[in-house]
C-alpha positions as CSV (number, residue, x, y, z in Angstrom):
1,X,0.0,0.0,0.0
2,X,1.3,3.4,-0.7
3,X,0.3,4.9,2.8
4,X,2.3,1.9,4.3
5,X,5.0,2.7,2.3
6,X,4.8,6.5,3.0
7,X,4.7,5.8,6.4
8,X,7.2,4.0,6.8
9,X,9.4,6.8,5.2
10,X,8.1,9.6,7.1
11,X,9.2,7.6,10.2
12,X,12.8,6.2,8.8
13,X,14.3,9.9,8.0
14,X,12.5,11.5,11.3
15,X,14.3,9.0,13.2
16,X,17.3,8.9,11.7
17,X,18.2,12.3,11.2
18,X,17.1,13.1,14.9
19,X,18.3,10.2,16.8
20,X,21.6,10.1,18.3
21,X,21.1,6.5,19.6
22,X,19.6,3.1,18.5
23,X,16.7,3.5,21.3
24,X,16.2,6.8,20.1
25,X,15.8,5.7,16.8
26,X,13.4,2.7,17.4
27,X,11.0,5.2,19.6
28,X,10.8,7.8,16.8
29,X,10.2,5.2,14.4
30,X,7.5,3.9,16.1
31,X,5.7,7.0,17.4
32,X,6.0,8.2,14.0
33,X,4.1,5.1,12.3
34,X,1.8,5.6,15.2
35,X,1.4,9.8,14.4
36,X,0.9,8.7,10.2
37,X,-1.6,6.1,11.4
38,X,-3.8,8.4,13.9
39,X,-4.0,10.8,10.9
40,X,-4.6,8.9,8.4
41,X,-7.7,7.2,10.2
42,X,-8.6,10.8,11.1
43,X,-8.3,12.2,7.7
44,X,-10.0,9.1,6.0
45,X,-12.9,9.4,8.2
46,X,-11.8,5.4,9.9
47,X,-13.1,4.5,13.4
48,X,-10.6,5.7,15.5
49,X,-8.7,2.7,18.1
50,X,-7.3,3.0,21.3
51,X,-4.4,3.3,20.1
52,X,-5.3,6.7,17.7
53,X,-6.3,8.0,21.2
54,X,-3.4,7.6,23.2
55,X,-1.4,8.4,20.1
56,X,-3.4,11.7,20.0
57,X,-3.3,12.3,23.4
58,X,1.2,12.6,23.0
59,X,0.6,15.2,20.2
60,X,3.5,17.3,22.0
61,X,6.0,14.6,20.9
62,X,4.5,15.0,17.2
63,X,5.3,19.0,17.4
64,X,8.5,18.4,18.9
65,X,9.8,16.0,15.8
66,X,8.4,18.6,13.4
67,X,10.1,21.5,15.5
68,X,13.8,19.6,15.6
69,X,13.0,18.6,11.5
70,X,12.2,22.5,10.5
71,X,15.1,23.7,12.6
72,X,17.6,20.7,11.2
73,X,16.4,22.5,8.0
74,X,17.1,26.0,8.4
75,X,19.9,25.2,10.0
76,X,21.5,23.7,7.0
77,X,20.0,26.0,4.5
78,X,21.8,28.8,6.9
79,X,24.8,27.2,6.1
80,X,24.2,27.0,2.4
81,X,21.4,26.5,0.4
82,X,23.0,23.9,-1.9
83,X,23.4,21.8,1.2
84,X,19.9,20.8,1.4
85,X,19.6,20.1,-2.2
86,X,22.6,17.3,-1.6
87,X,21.0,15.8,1.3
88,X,17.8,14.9,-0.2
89,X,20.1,13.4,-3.5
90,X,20.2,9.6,-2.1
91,X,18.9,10.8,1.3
92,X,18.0,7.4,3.0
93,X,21.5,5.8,1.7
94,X,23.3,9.0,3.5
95,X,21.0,8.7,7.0
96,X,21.9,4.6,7.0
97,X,25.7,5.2,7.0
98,X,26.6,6.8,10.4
99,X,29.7,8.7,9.0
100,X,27.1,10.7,6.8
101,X,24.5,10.6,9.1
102,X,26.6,12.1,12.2
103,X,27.4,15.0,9.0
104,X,24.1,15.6,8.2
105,X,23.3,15.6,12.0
106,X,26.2,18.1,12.5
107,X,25.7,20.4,10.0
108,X,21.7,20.8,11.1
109,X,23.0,21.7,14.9
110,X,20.9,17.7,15.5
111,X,23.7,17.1,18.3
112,X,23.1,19.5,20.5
113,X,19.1,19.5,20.5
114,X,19.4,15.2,21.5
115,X,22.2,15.5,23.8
């Protein structure tokens, strides 16, 4: 399905370019899926579960990932606008392999909003 697969993207790059740790990564990933789900039942008029309830009722986690993602952006943009267009060339290759990833995660200031 193409909201499965969307979903599933949305919640690889949030958590990997946020996540400075493998836990970190697997709780992003997860509330993520859970955010896309909750919406998507929402948006496609589903009968909401339990779990879109208790998903909805953490939507301050939700603004914080989409606070740390805009300022990642700027951040790089800031830096140079050409930057950005680089990191979304091959984007999930460069957020698998650490070296890249910690650069990414460097250059968007990502270090010192996890740590």
């Amino acid at each position: 399905k193409i909201g499965e697969e969307l979903a599933f993207k949305l919640a690889f790059r949030v958590a990997y370019l946020l996540a400075s740790t493998n836990e970190e990564q697997m709780k992003i990933f997860k509330d993520m899926k859970n955010f896309y789900s909750a919406r998507s039942n929402i948006v496609h008029g589903s009968e909401l579960k339990k779990k879109d309830f208790e998903t909805i009722n953490r939507i301050e986690d939700l603004v914080d990932y989409v606070r740390r993602c805009l300022n990642a952006f700027i951040n790089i943009v800031r830096q140079d606008p050409k930057l950005l267009k680089e990191f979304y060339e091959d984007m999930d290759v460069k957020l698998i392999d650490e070296t890249e990833r910690k650069k990414i995660q460097e250059l968007a200031g990502i270090q010192a909003m996890v740590n």
